[in-house]
PDBQT receptor file of N, H, CA, C and O in Angstrom, charges set to zero:
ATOM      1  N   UNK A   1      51.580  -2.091  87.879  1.00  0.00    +0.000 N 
ATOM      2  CA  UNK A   1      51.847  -0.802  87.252  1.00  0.00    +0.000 C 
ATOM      3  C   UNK A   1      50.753  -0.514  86.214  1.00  0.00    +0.000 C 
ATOM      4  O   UNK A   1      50.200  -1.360  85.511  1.00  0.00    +0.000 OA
ATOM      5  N   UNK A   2      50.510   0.901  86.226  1.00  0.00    +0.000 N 
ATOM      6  H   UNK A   2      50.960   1.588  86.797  1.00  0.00    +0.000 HD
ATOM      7  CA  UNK A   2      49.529   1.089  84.992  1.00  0.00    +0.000 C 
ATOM      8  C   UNK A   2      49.912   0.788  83.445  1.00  0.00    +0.000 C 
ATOM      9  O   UNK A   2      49.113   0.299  82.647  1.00  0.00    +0.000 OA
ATOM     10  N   UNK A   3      51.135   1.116  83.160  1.00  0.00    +0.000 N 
ATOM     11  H   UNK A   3      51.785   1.512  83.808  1.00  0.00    +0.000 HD
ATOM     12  CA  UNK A   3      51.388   1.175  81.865  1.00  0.00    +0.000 C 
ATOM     13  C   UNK A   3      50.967  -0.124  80.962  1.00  0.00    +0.000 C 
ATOM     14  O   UNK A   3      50.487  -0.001  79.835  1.00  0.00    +0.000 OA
ATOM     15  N   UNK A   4      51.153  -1.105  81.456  1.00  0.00    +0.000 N 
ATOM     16  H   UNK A   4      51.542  -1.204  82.372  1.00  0.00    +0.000 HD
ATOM     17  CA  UNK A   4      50.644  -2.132  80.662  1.00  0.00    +0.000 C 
ATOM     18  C   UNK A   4      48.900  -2.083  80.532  1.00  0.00    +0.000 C 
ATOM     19  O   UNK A   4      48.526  -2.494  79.433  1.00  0.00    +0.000 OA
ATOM     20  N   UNK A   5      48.004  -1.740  81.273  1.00  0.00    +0.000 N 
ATOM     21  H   UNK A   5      48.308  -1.406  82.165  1.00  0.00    +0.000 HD
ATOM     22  CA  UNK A   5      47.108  -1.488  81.360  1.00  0.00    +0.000 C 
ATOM     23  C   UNK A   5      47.146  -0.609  79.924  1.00  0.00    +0.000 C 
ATOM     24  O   UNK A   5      47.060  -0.926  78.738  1.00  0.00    +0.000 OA
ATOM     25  N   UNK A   6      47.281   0.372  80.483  1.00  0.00    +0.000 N 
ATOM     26  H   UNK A   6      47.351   0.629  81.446  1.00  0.00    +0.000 HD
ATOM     27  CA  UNK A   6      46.818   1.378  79.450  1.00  0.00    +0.000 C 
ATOM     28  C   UNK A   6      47.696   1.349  77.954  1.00  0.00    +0.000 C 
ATOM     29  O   UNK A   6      47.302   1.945  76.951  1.00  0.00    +0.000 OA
ATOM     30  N   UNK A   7      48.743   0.676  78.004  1.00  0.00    +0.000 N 
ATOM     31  H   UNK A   7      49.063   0.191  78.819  1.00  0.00    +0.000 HD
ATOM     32  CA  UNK A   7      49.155  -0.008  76.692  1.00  0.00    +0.000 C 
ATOM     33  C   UNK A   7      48.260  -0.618  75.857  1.00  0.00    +0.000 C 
ATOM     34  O   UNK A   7      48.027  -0.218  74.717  1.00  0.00    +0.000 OA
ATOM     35  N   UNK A   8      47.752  -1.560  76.366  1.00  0.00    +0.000 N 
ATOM     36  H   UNK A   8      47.942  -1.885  77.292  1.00  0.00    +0.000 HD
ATOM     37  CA  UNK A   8      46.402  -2.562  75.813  1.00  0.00    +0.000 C 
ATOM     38  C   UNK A   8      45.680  -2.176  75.622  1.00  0.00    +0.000 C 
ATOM     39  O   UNK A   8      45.096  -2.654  74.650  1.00  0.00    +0.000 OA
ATOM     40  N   UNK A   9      45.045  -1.026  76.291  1.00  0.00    +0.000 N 
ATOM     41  H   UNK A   9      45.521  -0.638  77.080  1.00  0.00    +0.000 HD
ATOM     42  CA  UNK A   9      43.988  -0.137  76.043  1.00  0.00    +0.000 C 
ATOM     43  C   UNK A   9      44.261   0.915  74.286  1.00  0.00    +0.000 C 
ATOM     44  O   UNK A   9      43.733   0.887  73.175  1.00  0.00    +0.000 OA
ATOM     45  N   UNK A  10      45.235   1.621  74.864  1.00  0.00    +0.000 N 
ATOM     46  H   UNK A  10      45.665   1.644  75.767  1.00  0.00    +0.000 HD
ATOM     47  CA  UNK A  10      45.832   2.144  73.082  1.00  0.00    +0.000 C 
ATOM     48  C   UNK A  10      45.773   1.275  71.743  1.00  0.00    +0.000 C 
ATOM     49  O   UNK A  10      45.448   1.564  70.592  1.00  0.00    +0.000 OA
ATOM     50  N   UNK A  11      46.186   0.172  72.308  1.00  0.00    +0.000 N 
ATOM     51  H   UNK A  11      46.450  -0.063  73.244  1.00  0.00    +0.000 HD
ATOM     52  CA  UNK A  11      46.430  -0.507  71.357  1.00  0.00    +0.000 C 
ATOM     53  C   UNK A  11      44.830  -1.242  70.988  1.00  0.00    +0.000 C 
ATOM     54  O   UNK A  11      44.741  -1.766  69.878  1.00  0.00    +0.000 OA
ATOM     55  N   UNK A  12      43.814  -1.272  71.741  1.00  0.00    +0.000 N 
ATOM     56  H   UNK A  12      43.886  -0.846  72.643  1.00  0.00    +0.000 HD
ATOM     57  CA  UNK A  12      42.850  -1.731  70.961  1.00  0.00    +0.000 C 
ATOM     58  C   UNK A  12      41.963  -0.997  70.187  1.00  0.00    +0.000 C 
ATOM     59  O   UNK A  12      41.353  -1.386  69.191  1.00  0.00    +0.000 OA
ATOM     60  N   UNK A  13      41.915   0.794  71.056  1.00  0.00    +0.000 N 
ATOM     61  H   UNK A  13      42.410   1.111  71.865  1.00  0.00    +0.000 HD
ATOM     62  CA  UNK A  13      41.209   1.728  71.040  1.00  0.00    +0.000 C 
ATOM     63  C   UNK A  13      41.866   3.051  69.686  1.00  0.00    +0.000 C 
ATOM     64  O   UNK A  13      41.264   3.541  68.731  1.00  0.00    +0.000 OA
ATOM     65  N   UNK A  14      43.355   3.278  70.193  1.00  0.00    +0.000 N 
ATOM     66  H   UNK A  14      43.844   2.880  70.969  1.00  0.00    +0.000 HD
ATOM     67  CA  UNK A  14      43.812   3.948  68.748  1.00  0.00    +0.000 C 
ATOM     68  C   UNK A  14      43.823   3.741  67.588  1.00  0.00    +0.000 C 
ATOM     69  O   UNK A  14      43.766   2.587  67.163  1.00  0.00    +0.000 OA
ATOM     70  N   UNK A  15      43.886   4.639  66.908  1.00  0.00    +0.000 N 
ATOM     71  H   UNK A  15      43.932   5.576  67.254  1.00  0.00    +0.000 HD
ATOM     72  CA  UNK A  15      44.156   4.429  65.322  1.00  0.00    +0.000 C 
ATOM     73  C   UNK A  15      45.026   5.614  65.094  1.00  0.00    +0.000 C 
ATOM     74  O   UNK A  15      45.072   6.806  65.399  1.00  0.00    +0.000 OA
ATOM     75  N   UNK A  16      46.034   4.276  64.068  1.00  0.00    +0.000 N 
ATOM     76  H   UNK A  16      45.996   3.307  63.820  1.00  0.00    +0.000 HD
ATOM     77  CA  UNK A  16      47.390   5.050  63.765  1.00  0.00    +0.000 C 
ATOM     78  C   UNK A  16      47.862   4.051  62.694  1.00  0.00    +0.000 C 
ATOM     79  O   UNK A  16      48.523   3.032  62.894  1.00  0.00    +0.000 OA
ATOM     80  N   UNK A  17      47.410   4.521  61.530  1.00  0.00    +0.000 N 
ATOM     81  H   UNK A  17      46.873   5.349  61.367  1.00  0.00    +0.000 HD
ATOM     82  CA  UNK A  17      47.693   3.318  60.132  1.00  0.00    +0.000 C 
ATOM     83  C   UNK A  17      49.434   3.528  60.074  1.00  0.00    +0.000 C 
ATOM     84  O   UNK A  17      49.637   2.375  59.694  1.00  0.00    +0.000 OA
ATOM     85  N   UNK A  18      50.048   3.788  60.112  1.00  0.00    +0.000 N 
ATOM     86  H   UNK A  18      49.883   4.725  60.421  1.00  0.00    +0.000 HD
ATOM     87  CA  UNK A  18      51.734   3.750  60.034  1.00  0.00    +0.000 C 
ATOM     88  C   UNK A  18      52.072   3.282  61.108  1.00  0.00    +0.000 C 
ATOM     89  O   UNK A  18      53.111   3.941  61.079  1.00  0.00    +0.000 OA
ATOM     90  N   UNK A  19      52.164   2.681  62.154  1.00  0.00    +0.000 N 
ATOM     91  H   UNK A  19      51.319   2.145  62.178  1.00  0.00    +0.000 HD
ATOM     92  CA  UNK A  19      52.464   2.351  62.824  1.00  0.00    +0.000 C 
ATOM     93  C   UNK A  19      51.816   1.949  64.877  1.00  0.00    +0.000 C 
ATOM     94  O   UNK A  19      50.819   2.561  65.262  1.00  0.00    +0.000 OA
ATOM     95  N   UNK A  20      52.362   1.183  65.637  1.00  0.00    +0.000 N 
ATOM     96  H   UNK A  20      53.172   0.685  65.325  1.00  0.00    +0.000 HD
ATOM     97  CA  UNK A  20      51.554   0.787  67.143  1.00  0.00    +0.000 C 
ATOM     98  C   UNK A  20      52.516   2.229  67.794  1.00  0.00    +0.000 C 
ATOM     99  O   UNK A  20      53.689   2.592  67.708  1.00  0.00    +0.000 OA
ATOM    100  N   UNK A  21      51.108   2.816  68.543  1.00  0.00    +0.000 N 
ATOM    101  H   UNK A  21      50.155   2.521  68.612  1.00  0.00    +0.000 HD
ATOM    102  CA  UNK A  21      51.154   3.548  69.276  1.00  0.00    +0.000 C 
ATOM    103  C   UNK A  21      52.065   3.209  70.743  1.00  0.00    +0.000 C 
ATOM    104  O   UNK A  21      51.780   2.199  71.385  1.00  0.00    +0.000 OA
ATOM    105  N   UNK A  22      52.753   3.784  71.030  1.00  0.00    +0.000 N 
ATOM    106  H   UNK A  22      52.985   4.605  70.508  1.00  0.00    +0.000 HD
ATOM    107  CA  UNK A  22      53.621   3.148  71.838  1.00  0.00    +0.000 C 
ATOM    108  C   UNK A  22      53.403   3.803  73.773  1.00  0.00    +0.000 C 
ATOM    109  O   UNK A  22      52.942   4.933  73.608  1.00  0.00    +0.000 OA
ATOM    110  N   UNK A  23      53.494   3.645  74.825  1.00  0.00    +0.000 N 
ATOM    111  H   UNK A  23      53.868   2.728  74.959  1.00  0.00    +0.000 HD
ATOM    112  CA  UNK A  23      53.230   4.122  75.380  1.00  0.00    +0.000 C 
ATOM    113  C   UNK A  23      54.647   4.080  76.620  1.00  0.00    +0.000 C 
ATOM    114  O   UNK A  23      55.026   2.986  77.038  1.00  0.00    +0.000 OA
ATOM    115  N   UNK A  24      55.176   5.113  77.000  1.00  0.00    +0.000 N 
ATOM    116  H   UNK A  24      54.868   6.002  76.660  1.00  0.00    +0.000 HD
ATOM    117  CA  UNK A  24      56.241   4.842  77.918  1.00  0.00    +0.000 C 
ATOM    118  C   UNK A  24      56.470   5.377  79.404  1.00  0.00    +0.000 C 
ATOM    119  O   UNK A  24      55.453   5.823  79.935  1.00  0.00    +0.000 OA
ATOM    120  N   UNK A  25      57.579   5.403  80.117  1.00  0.00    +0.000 N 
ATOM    121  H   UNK A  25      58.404   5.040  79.684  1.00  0.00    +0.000 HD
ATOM    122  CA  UNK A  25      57.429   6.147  81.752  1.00  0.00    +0.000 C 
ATOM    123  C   UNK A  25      58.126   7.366  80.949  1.00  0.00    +0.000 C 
ATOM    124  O   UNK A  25      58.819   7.430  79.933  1.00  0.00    +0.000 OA
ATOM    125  N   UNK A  26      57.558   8.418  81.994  1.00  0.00    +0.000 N 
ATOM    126  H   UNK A  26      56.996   8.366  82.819  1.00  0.00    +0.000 HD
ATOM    127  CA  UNK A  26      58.465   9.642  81.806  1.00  0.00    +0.000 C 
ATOM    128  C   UNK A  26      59.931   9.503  82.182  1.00  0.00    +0.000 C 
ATOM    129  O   UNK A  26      60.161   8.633  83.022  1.00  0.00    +0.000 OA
ATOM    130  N   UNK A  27      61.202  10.356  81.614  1.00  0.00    +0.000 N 
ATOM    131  H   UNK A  27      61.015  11.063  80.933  1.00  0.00    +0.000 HD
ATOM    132  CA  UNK A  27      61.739  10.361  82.162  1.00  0.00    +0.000 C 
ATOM    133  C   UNK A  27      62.066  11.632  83.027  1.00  0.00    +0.000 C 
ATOM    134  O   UNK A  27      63.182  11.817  83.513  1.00  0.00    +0.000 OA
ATOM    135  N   UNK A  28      61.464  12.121  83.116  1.00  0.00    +0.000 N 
ATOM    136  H   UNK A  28      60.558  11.971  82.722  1.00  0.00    +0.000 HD
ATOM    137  CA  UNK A  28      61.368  13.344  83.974  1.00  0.00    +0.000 C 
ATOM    138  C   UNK A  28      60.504  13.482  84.959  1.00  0.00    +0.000 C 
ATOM    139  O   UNK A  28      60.175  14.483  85.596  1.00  0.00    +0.000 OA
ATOM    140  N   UNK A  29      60.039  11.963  85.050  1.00  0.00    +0.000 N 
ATOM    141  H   UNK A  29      60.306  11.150  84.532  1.00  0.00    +0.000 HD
ATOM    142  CA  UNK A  29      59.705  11.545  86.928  1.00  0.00    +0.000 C 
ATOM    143  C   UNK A  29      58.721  12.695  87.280  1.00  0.00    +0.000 C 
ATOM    144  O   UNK A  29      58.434  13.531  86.422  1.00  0.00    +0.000 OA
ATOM    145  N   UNK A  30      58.320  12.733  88.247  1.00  0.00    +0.000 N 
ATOM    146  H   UNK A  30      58.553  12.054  88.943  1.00  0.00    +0.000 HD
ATOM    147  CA  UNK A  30      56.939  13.841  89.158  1.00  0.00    +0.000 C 
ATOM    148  C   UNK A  30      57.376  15.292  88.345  1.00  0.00    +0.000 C 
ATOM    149  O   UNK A  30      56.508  16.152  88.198  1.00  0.00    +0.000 OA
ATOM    150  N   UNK A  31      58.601  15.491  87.887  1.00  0.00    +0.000 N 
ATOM    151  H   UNK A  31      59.306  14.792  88.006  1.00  0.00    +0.000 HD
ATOM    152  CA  UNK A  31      58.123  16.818  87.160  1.00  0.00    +0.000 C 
ATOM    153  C   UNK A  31      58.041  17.403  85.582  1.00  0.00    +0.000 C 
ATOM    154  O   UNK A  31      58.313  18.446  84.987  1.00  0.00    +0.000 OA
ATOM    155  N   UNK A  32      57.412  15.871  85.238  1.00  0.00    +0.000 N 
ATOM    156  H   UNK A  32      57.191  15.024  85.722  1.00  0.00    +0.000 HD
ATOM    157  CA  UNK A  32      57.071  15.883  83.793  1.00  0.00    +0.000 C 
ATOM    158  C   UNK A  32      55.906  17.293  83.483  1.00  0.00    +0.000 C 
ATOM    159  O   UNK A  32      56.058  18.287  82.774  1.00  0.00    +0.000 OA
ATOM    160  N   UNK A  33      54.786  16.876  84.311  1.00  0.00    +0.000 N 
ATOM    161  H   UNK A  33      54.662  16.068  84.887  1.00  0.00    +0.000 HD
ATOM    162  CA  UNK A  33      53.327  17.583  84.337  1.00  0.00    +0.000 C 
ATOM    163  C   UNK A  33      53.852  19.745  84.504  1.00  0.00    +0.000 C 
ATOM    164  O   UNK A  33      53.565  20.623  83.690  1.00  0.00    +0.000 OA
ATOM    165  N   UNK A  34      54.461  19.865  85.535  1.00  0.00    +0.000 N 
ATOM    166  H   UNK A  34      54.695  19.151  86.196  1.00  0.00    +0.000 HD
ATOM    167  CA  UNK A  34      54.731  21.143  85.774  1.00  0.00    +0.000 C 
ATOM    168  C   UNK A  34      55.444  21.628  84.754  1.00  0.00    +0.000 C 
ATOM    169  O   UNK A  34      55.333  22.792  84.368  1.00  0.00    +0.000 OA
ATOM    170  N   UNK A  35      56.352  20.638  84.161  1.00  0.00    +0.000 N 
ATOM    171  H   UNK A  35      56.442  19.692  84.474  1.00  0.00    +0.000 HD
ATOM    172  CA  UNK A  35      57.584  21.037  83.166  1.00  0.00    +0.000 C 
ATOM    173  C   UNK A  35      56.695  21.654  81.427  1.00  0.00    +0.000 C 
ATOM    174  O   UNK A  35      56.903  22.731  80.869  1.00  0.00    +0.000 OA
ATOM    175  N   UNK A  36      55.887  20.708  81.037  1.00  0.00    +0.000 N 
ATOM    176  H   UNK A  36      55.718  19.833  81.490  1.00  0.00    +0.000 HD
ATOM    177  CA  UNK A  36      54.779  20.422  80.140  1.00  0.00    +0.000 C 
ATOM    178  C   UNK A  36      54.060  21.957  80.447  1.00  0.00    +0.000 C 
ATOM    179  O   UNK A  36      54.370  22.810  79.615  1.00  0.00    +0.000 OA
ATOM    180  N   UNK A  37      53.168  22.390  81.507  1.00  0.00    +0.000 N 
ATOM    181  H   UNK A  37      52.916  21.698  82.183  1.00  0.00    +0.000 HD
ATOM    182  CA  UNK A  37      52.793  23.531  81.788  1.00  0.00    +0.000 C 
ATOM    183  C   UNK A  37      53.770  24.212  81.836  1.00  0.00    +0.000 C 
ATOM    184  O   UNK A  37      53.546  25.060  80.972  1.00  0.00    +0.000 OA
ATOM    185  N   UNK A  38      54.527  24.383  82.176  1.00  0.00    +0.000 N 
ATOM    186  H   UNK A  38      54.709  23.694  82.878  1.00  0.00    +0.000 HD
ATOM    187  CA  UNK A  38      55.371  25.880  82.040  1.00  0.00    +0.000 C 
ATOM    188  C   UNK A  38      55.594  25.902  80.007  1.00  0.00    +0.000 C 
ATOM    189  O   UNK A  38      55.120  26.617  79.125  1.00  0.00    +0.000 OA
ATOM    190  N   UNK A  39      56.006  25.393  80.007  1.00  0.00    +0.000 N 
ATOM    191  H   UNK A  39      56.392  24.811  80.724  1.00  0.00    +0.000 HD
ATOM    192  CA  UNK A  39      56.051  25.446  78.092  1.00  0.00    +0.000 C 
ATOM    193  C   UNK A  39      54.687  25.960  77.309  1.00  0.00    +0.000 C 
ATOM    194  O   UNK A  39      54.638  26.827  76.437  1.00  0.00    +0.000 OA
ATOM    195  N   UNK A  40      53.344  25.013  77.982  1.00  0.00    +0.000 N 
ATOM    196  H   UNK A  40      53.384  24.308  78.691  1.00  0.00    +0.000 HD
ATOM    197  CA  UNK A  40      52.661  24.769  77.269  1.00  0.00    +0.000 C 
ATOM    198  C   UNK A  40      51.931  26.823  77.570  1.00  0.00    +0.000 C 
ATOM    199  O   UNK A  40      51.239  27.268  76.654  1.00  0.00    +0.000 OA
ATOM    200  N   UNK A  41      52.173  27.667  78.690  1.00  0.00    +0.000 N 
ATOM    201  H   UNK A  41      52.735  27.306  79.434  1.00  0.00    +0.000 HD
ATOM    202  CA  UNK A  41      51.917  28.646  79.367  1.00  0.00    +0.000 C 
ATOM    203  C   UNK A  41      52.720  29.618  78.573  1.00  0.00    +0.000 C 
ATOM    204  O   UNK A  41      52.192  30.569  77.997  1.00  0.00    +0.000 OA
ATOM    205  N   UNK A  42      54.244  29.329  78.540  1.00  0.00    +0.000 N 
ATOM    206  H   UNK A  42      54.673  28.557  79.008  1.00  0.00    +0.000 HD
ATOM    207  CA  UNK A  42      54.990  30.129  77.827  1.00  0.00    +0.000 C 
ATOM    208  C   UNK A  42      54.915  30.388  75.912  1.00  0.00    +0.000 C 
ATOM    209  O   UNK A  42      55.200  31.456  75.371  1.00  0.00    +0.000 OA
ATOM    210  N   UNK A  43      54.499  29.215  75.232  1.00  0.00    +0.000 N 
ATOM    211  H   UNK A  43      54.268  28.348  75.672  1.00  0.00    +0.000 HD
ATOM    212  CA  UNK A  43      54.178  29.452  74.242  1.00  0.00    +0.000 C 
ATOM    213  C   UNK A  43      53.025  30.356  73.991  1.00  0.00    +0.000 C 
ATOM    214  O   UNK A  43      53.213  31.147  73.067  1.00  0.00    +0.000 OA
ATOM    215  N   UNK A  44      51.423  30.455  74.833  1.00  0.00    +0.000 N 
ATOM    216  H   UNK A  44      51.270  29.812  75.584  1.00  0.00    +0.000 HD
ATOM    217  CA  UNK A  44      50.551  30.426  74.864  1.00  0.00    +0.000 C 
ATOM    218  C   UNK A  44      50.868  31.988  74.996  1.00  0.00    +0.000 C 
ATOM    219  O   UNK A  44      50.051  32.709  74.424  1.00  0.00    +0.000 OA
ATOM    220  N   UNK A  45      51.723  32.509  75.531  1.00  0.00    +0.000 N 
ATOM    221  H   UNK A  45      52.388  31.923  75.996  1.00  0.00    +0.000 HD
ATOM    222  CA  UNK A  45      51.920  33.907  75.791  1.00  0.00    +0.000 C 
ATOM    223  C   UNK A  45      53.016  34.666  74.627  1.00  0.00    +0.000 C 
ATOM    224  O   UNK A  45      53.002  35.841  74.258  1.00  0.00    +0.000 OA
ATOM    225  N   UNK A  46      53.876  33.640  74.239  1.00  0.00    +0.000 N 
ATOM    226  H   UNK A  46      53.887  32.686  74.539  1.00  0.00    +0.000 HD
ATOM    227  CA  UNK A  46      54.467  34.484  73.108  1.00  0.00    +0.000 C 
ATOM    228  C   UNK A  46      53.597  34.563  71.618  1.00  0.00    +0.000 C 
ATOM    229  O   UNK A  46      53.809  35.360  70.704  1.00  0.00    +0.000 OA
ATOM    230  N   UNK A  47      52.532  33.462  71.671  1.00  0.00    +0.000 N 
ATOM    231  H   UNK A  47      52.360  32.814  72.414  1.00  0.00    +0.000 HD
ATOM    232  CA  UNK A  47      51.715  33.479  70.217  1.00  0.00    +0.000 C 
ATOM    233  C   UNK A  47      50.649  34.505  70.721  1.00  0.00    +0.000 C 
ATOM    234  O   UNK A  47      49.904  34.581  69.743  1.00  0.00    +0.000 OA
ATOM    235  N   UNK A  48      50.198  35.244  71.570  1.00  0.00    +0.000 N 
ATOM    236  H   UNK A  48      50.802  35.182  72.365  1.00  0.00    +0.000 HD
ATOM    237  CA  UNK A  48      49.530  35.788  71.842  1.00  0.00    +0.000 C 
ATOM    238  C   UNK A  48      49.755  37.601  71.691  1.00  0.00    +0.000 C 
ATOM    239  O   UNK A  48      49.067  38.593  71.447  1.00  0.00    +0.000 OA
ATOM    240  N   UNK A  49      51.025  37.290  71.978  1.00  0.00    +0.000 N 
ATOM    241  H   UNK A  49      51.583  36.484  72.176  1.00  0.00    +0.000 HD
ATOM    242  CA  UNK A  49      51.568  38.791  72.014  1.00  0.00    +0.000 C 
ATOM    243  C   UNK A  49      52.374  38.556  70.245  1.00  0.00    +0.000 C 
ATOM    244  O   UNK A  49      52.297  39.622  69.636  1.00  0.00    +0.000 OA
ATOM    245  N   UNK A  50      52.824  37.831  69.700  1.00  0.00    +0.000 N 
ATOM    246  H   UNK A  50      52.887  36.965  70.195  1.00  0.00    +0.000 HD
ATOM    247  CA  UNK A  50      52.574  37.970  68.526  1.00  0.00    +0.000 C 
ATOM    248  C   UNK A  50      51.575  38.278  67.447  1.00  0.00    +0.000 C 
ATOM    249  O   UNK A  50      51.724  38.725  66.309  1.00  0.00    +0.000 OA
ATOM    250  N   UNK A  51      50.440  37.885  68.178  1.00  0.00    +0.000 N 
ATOM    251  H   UNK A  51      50.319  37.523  69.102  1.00  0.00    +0.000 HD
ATOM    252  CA  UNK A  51      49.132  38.113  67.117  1.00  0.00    +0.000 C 
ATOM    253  C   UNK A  51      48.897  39.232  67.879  1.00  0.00    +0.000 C 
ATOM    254  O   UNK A  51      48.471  38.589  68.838  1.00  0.00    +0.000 OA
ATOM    255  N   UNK A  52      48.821  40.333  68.239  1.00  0.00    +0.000 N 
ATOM    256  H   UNK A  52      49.167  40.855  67.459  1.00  0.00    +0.000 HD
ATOM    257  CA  UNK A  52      48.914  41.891  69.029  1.00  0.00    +0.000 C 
ATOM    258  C   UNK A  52      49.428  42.853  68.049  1.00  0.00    +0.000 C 
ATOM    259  O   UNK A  52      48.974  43.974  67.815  1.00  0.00    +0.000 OA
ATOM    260  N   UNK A  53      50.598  42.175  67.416  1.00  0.00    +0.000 N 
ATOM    261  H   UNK A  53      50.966  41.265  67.605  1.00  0.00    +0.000 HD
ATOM    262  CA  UNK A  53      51.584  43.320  66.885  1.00  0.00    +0.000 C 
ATOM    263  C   UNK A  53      50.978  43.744  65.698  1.00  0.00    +0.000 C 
ATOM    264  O   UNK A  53      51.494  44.637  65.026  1.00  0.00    +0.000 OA
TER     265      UNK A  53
């Protein structure tokens, strides 16, 4: 599995003085990524049409 991989990797490469960067599985499985875009799309359009008014 990757996660341990890229655990070790964070952990040699981040910086985060309060505390280890932690790294986990989604729990929202294959539709983490689409879920993330639709939000990240929908904000992007209400701060937009806010700065309009």
């Amino acid at each position: 599995m990757i996660l341990p991989f890229l655990q070790k990797y964070i952990d040699t490469y981040a910086w985060c003085p309060t505390q280890r960067v932690e790294i986990r599985a989604s729990q929202l499985g294959d539709n983490a990524a689409i879920l993330a875009a639709e939000y990240c799309l929908q904000n992007k359009v209400i701060k937009n049409e806010s700065a309009n008014l």
